[in-house]
FITIGU-876014 format. One record per atom (N, C-alpha, C, O, CB): residue number from 1; atom name; x, y, z. Coordinates in pm, whole numbers. Glycine has a CB too. Layout:
// FITIGU-876014
ROTOR;NUM;CA;X;Y;Z
...
//
This chain:
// FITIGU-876014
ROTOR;1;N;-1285;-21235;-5834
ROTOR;1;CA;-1188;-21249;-5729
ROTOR;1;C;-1113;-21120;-5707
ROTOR;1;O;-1085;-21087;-5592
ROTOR;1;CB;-1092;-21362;-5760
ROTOR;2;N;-1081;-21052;-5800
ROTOR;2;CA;-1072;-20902;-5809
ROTOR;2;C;-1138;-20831;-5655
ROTOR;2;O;-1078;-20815;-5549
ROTOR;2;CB;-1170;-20850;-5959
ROTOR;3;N;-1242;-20807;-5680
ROTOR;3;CA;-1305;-20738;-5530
ROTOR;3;C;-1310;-20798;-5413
ROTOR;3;O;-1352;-20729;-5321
ROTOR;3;CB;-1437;-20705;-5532
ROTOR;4;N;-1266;-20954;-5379
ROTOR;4;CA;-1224;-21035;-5268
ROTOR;4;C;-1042;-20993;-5256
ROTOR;4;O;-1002;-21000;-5140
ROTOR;4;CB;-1265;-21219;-5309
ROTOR;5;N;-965;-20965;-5329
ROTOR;5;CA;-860;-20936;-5341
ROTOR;5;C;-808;-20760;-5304
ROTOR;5;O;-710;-20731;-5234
ROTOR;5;CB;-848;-20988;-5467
ROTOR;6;N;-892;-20671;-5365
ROTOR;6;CA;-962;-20547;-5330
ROTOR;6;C;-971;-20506;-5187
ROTOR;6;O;-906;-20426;-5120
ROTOR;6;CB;-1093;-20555;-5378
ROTOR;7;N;-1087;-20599;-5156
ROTOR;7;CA;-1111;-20596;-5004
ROTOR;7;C;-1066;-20614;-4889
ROTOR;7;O;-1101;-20558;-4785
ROTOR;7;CB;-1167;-20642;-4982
ROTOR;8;N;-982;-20699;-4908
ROTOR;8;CA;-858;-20784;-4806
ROTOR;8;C;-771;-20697;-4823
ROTOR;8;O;-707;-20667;-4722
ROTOR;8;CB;-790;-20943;-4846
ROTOR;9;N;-733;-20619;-4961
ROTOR;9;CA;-606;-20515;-4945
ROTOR;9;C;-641;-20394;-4884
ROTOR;9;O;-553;-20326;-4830
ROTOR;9;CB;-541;-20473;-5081
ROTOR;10;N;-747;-20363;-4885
ROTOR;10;CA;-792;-20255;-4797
ROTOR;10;C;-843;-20298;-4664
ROTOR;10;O;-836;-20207;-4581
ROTOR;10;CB;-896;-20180;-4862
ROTOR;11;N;-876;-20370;-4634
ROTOR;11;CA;-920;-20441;-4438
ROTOR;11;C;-1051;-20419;-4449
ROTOR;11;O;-1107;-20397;-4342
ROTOR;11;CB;-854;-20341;-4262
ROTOR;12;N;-1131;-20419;-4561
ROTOR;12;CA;-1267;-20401;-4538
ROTOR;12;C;-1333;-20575;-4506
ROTOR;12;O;-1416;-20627;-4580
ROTOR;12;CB;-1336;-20314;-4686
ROTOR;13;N;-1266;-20654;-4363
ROTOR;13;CA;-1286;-20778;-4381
ROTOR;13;C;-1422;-20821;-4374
ROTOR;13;O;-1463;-20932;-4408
ROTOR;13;CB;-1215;-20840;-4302
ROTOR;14;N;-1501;-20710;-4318
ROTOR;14;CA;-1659;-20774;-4323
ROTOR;14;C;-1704;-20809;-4470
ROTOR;14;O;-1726;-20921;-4518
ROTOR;14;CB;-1779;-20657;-4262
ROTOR;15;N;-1711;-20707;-4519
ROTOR;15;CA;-1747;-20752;-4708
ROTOR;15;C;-1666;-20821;-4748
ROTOR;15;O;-1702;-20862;-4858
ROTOR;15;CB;-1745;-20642;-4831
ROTOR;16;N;-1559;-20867;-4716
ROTOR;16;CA;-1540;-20960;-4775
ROTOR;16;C;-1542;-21120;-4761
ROTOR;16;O;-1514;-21221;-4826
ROTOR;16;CB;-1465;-20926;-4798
ROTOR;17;N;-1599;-21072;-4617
ROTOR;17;CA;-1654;-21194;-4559
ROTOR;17;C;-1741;-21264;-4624
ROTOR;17;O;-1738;-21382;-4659
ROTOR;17;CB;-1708;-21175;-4452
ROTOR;18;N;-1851;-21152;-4643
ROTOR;18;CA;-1974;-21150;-4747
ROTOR;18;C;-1939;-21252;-4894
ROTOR;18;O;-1983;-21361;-4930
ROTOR;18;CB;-1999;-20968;-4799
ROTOR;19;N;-1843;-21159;-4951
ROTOR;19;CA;-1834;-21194;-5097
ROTOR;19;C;-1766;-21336;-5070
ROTOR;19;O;-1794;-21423;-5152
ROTOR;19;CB;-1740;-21078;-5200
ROTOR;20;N;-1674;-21373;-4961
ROTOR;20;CA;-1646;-21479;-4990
ROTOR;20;C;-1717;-21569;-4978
ROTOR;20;O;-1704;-21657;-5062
ROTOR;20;CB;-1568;-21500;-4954
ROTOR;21;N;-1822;-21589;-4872
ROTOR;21;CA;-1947;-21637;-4840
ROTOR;21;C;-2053;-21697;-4958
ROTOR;21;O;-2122;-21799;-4955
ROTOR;21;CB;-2004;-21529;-4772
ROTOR;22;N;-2044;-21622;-5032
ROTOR;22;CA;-2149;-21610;-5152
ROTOR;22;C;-2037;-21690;-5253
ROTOR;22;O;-2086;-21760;-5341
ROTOR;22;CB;-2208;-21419;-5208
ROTOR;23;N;-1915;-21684;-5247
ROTOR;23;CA;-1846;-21740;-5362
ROTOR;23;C;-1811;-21868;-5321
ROTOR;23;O;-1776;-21948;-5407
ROTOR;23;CB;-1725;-21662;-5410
ROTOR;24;N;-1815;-21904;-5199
ROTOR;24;CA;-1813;-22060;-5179
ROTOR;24;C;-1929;-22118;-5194
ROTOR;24;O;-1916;-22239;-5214
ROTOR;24;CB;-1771;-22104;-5055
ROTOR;25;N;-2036;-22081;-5194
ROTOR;25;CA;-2194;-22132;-5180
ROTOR;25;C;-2217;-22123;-5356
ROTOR;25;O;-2299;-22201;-5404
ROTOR;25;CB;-2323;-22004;-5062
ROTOR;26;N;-2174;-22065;-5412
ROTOR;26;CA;-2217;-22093;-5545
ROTOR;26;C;-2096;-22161;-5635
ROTOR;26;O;-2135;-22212;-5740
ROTOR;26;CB;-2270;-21955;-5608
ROTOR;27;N;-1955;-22168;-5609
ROTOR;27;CA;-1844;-22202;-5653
ROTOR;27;C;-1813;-22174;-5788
ROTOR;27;O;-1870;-22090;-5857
ROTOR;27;CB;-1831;-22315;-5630
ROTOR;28;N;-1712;-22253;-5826
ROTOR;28;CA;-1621;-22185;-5909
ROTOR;28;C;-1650;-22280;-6036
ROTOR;28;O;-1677;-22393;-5995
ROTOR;28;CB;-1458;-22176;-5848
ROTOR;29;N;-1652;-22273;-6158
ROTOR;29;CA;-1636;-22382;-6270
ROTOR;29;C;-1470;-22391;-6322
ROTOR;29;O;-1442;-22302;-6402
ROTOR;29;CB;-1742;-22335;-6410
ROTOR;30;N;-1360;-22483;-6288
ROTOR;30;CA;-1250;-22467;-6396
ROTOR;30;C;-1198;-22389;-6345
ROTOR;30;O;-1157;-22318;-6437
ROTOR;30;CB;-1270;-22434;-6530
ROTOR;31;N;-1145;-22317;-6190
ROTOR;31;CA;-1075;-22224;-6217
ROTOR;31;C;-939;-22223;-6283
ROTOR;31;O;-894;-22335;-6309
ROTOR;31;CB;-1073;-22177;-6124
ROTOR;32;N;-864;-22117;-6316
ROTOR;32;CA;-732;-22105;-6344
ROTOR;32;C;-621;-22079;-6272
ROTOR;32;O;-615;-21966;-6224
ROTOR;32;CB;-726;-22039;-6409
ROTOR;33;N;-509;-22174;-6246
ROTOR;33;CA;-421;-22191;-6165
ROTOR;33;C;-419;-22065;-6047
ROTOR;33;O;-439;-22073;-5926
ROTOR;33;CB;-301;-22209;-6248
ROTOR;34;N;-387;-21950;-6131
ROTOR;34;CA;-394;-21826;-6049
ROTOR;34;C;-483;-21795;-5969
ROTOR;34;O;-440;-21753;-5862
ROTOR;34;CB;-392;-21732;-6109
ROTOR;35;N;-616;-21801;-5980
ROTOR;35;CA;-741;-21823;-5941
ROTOR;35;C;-759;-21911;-5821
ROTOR;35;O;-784;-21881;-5705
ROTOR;35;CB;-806;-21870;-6044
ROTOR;36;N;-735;-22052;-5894
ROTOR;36;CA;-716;-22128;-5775
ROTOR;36;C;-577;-22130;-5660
ROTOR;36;O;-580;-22222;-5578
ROTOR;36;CB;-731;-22253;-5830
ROTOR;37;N;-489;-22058;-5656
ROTOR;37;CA;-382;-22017;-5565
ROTOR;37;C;-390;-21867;-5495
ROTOR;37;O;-338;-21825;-5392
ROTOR;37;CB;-256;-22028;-5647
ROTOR;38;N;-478;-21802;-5597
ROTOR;38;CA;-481;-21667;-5514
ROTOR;38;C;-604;-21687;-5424
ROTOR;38;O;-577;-21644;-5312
ROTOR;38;CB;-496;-21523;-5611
ROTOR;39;N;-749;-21743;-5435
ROTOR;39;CA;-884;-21766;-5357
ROTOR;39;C;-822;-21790;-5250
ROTOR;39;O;-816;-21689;-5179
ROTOR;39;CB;-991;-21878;-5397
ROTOR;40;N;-743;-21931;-5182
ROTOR;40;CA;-697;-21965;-5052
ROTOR;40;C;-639;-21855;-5003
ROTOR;40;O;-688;-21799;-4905
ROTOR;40;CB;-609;-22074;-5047
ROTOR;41;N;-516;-21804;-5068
ROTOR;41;CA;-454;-21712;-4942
ROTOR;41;C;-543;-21606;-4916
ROTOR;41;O;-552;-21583;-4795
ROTOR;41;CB;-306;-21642;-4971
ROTOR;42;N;-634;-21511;-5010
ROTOR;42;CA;-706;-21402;-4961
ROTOR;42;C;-777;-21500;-4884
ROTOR;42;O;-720;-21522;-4778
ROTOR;42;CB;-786;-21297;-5061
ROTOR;43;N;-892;-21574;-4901
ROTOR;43;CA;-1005;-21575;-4817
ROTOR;43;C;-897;-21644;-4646
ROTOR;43;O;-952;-21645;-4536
ROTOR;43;CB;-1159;-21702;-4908
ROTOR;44;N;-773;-21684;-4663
ROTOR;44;CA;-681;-21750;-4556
ROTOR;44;C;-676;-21590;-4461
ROTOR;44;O;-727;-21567;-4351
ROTOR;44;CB;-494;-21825;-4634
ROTOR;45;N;-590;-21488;-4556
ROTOR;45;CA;-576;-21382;-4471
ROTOR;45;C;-722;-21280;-4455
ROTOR;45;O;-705;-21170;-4402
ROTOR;45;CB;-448;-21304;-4530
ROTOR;46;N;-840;-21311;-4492
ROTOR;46;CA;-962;-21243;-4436
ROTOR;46;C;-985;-21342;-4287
ROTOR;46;O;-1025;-21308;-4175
ROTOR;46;CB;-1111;-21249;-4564
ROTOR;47;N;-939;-21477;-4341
ROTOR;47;CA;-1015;-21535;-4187
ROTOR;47;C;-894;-21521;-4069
ROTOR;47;O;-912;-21562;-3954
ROTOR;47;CB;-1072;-21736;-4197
ROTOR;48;N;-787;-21468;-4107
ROTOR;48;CA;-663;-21435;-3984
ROTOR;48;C;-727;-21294;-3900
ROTOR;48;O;-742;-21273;-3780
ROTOR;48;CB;-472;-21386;-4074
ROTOR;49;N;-749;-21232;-3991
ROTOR;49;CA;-830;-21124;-3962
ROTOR;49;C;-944;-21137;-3907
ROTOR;49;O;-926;-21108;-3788
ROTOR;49;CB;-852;-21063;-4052
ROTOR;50;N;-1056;-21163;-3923
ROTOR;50;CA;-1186;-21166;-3906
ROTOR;50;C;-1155;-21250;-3718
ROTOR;50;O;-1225;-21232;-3618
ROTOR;50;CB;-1282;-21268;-4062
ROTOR;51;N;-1024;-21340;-3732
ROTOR;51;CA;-1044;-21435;-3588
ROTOR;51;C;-1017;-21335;-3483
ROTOR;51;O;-1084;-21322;-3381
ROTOR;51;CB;-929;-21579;-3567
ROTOR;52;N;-856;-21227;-3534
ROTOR;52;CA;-831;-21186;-3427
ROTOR;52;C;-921;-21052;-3414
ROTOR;52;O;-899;-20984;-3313
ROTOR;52;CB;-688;-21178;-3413
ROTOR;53;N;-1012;-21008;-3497
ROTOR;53;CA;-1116;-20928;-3430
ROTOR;53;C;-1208;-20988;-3351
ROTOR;53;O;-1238;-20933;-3245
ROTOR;53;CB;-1187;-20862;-3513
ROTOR;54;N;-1250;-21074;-3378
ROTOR;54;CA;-1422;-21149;-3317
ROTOR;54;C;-1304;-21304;-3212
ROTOR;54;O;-1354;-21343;-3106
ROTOR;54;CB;-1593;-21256;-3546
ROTOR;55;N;-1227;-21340;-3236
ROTOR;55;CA;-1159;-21492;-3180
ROTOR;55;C;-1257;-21596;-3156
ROTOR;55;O;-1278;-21667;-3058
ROTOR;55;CB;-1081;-21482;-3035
ROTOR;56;N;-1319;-21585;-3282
ROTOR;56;CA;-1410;-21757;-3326
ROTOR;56;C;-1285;-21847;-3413
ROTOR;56;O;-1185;-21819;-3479
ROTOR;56;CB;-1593;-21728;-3476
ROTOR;57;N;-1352;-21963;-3370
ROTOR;57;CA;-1273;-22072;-3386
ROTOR;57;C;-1260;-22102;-3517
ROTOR;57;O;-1167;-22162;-3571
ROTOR;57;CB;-1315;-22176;-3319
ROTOR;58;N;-1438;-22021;-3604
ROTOR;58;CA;-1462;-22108;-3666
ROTOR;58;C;-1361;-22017;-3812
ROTOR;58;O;-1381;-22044;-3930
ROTOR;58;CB;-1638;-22150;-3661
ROTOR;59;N;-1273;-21929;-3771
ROTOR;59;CA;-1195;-21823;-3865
ROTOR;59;C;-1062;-21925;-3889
ROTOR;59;O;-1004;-21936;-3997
ROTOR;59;CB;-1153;-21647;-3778
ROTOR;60;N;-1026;-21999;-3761
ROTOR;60;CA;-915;-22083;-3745
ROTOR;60;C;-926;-22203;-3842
ROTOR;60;O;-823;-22245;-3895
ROTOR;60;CB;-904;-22126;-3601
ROTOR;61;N;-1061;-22270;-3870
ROTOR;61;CA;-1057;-22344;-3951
ROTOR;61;C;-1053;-22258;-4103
ROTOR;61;O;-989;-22322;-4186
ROTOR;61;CB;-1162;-22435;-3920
ROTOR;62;N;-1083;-22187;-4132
ROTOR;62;CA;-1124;-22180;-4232
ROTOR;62;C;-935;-22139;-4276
ROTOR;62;O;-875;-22195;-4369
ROTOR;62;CB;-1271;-22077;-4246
ROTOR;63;N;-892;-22066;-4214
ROTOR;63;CA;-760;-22041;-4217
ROTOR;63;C;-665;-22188;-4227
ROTOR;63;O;-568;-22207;-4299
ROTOR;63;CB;-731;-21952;-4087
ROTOR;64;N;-710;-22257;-4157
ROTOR;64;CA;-604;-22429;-4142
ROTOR;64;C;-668;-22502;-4308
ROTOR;64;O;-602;-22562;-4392
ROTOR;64;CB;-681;-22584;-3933
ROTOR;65;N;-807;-22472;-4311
ROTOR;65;CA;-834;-22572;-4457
ROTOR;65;C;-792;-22512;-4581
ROTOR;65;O;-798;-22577;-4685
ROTOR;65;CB;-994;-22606;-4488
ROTOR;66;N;-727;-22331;-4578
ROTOR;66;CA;-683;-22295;-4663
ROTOR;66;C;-552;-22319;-4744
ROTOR;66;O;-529;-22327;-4864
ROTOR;66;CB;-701;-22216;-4634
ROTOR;67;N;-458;-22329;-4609
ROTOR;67;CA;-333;-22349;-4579
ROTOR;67;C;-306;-22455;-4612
ROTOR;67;O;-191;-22465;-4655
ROTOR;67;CB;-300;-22332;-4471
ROTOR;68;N;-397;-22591;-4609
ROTOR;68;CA;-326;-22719;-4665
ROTOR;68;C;-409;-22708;-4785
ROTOR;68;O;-413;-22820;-4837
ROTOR;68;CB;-334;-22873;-4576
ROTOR;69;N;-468;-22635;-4844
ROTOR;69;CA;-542;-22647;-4987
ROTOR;69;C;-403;-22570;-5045
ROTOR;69;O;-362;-22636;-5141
ROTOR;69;CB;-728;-22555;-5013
ROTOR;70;N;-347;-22494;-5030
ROTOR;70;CA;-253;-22446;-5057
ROTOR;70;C;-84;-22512;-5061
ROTOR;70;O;4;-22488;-5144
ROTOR;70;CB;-278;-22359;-4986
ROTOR;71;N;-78;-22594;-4953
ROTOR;71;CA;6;-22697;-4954
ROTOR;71;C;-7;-22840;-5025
ROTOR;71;O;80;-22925;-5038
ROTOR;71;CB;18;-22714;-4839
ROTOR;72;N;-172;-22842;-5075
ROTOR;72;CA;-201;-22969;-5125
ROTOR;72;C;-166;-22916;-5333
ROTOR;72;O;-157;-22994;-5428
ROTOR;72;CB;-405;-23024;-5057
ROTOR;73;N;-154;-22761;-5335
ROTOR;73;CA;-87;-22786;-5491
ROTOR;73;C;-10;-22791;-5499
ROTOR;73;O;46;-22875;-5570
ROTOR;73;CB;-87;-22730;-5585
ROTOR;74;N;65;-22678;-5411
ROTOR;74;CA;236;-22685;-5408
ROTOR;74;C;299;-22811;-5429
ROTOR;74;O;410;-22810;-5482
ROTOR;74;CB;295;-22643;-5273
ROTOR;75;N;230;-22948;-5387
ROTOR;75;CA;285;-23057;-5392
ROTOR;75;C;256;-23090;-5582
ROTOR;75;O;320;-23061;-5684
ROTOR;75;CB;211;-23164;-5262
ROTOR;76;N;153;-23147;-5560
ROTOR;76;CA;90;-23144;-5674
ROTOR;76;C;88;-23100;-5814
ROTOR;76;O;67;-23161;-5919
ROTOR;76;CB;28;-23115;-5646
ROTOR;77;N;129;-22919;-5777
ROTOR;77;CA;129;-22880;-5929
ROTOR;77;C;269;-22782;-5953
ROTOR;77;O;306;-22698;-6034
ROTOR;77;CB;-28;-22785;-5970
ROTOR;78;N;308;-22831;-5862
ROTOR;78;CA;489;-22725;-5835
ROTOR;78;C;448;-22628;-5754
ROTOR;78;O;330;-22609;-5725
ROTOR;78;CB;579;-22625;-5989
ROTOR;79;N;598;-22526;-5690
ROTOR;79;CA;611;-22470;-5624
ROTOR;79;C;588;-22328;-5629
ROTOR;79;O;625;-22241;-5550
ROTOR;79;CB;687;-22507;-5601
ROTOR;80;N;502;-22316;-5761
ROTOR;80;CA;516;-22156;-5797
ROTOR;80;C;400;-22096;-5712
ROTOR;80;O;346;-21994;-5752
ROTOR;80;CB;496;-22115;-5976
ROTOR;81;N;367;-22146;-5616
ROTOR;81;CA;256;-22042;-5508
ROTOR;81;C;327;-22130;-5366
ROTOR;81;O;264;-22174;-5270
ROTOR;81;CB;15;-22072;-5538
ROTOR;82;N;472;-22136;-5390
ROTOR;82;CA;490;-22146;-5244
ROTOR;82;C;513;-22044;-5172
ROTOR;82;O;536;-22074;-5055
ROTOR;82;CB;579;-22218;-5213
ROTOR;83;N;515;-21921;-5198
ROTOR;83;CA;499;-21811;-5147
ROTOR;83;C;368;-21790;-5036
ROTOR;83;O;352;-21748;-4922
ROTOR;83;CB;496;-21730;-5260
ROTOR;84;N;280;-21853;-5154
ROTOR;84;CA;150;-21798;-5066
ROTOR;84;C;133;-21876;-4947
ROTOR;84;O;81;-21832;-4844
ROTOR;84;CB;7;-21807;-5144
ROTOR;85;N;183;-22003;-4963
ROTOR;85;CA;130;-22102;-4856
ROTOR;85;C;224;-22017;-4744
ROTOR;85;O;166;-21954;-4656
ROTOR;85;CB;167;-22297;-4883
ROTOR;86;N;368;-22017;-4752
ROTOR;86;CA;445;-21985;-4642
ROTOR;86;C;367;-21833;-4583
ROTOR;86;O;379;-21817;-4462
ROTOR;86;CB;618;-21974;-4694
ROTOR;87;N;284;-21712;-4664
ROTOR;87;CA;213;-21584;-4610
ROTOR;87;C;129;-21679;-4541
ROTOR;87;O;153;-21635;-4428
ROTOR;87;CB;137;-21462;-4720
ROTOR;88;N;20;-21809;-4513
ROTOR;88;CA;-76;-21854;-4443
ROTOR;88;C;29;-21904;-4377
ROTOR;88;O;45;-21837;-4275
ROTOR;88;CB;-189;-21932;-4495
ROTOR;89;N;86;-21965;-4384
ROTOR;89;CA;170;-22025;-4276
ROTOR;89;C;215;-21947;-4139
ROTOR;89;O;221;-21985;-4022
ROTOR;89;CB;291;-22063;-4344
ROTOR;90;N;252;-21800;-4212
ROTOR;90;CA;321;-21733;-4107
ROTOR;90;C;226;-21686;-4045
ROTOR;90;O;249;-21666;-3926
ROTOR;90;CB;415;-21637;-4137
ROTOR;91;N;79;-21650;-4096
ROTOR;91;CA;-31;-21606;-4049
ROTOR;91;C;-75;-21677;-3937
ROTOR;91;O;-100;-21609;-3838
ROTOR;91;CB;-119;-21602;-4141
ROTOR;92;N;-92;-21823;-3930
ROTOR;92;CA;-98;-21878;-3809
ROTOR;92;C;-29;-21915;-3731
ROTOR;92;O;-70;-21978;-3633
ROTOR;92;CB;-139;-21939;-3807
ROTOR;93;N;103;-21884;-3755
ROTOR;93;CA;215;-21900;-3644
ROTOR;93;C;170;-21802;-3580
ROTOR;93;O;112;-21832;-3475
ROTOR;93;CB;372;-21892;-3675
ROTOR;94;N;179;-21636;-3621
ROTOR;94;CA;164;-21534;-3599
ROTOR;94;C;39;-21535;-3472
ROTOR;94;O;46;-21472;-3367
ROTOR;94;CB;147;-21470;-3730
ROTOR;95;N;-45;-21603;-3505
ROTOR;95;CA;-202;-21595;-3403
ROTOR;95;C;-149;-21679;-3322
ROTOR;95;O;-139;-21631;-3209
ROTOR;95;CB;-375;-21650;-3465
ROTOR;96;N;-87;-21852;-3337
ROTOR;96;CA;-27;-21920;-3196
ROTOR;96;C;50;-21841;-3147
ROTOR;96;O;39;-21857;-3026
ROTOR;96;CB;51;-22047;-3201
ROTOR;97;N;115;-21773;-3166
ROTOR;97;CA;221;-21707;-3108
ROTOR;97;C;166;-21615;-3008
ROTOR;97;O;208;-21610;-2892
ROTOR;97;CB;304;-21640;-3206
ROTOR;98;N;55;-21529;-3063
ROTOR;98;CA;-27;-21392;-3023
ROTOR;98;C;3;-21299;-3036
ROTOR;98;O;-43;-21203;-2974
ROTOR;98;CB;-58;-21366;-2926
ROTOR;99;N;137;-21292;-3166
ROTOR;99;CA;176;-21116;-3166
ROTOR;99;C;169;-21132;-3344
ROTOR;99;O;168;-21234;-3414
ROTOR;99;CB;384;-21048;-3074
ROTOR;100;N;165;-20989;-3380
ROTOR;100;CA;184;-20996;-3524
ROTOR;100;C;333;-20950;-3603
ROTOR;100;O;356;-20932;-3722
ROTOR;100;CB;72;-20910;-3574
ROTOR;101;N;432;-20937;-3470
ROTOR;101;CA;575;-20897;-3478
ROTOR;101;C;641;-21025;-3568
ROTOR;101;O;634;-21147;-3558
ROTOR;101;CB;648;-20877;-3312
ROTOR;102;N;704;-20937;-3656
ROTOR;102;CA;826;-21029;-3792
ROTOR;102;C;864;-21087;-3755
ROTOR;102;O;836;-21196;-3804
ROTOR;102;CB;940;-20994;-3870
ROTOR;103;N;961;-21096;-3642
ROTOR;103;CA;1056;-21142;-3577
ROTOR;103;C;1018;-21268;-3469
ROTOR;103;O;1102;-21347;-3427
ROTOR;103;CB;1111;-21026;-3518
ROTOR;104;N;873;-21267;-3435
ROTOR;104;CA;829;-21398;-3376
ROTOR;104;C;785;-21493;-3447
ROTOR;104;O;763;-21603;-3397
ROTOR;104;CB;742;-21388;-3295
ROTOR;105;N;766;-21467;-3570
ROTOR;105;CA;771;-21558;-3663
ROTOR;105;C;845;-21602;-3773
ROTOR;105;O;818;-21650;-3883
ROTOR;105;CB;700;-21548;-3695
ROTOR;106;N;975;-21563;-3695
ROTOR;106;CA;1068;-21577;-3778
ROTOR;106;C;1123;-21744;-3799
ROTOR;106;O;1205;-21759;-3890
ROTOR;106;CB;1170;-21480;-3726
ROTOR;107;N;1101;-21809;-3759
ROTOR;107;CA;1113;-21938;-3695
ROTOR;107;C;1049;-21988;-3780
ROTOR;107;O;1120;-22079;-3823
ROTOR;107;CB;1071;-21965;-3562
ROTOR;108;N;929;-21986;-3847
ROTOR;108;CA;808;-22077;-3854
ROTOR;108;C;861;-22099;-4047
ROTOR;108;O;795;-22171;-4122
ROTOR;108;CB;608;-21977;-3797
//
C-alpha cells in the first residue's frame, strides 16, 4: 500500500490506477486497521482524480463506495479515521460543486 500511497502523493494517477486495479482483483487477507482506513481514502482520492481528468462516472462510484466504506468504520470501530472520511467527503463536495477552491467546500 506503500506505492498506492506513493503514487497518489505524487499524481502519478494512471499507475496507480493500475496498482489499485490489481489490488482489488487479488485482495487483501486480515488487513490492519491502518491498512484498512488508509486503502479507501487513497484509492477515494485516485478516483477524484482520475474523474476530473477523463469525467467517467464510473471514478464517481468508486469514490461514493469508498466514502461510506470509510463511514461504515468510523461507526463501527471509532472515530480515529474520521479525518479521512471528512478528506473523501470534501472531495466530492468539491466535484458537485465543480471547483477545487477551500472555501466552496467549506460548508460540506
Amino acid at each position: 500500500w506503500t506505492r498506492l500511497h506513493a503514487m497518489v502523493f505524487f499524481g502519478k494517477y494512471e499507475c496507480a490506477e493500475r496498482v489499485y486495479t490489481l489490488w482489488k482483483k487479488y485482495g487483501m487477507d486480515q488487513p490492519s486497521y491502518d491498512l484498512a482506513t488508509a486503502t479507501p481514502v487513497l484509492s477515494g482520492m485516485l478516483a477524484s482524480n482520475r474523474y476530473r481528468q477523463t469525467k467517467k462516472t464510473r471514478y464517481l462510484r468508486i469514490l461514493s463506495q469508498n466514502k461510506r466504506k470509510l463511514k461504515h468504520i468510523c461507526k463501527t470501530k471509532g472515530n480515529s479515521a474520521y479525518h479521512r472520511y471528512l478528506i473523501l467527503r470534501a472531495e466530492t463536495k468539491s466535484i458537485k460543486v465543480g471547483t477545487a477552491d477551500r472555501h466552496a467546500v467549506a460548508s460540506c
